[in-house]
NUDODO-90737 format. One line per 8 residues: number of its first residue (from 1); their letters; for each residue y negated, z negated, x of C-alpha. Coordinates in pm, 1 decimal, padded with zeros to 6 digits. Layout:
N
NUM	a	Y:Z:X; ... .
end
This chain:
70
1	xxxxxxxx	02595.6:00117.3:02136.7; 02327.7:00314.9:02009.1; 02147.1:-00079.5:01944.4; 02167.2:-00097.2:02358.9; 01996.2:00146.8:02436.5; 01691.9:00116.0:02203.5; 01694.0:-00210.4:02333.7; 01728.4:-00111.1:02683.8 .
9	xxxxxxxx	01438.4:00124.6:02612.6; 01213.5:-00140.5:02490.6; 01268.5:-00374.5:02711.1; 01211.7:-00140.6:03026.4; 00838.4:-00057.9:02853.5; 00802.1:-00432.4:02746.2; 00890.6:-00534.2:03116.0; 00634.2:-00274.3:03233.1 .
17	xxxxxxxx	00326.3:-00395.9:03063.9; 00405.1:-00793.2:03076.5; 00657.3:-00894.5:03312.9; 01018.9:-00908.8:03391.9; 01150.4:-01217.5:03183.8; 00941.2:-01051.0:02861.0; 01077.8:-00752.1:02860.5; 01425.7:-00885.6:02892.8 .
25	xxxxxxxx	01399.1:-01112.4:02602.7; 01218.5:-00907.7:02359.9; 01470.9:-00537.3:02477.3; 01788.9:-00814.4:02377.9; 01619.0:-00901.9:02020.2; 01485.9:-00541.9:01941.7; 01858.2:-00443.7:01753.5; 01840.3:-00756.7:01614.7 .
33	xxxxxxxx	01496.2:-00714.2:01489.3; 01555.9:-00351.3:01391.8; 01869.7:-00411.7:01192.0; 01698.0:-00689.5:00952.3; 01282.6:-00493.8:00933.7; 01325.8:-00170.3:00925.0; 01658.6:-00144.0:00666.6; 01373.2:-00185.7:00345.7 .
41	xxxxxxxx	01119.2:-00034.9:00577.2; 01276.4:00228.2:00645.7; 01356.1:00285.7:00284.3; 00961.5:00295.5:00156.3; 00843.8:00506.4:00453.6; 01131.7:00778.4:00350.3; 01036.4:00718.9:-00016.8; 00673.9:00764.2:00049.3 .
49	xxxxxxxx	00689.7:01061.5:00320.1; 00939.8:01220.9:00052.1; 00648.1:01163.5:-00245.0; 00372.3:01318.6:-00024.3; 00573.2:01594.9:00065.4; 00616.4:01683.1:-00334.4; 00239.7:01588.2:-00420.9; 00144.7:01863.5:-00120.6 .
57	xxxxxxxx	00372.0:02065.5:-00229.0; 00294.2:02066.6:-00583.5; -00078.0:02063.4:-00491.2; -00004.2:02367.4:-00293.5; 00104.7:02587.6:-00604.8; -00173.4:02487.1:-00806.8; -00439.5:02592.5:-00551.3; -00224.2:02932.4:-00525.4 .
65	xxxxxx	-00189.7:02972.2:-00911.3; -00579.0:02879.9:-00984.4; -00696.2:03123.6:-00674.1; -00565.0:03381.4:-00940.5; -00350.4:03558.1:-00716.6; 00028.8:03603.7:-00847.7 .
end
């Protein structure tokens, strides 16, 4: 369900910019689309946000620890 209205969503901005048929086309493939891309995708961008979130935070205490405030 959740696919439908993604593609819905897509498909109405798709439609906007290019035309009717377009939109329709490219709002019935974007589950399809998502499903297949984004699974390993989605996997390195959570990897990577999760690994710059640790450098910055690590970075973070080291900057606090050489300032020499405790």
């Amino acid at each position: 369900m959740i696919g439908k209205i993604i593609g819905a969503a897509v498909g109405r901005r798709v439609a906007g910019r290019y035309g009717g048929g377009k939109g329709m086309l490219l709002g019935a493939m974007a589950p399809m689309i998502a499903r297949r891309a984004f699974g390993p995708l989605g996997l390195a961008l959570a990897g990577g946000w999760a690994a710059k979130k640790y450098y910055d935070t690590r970075k973070l205490r080291t900057d606090y620890r050489a300032s020499g405030r405790r």
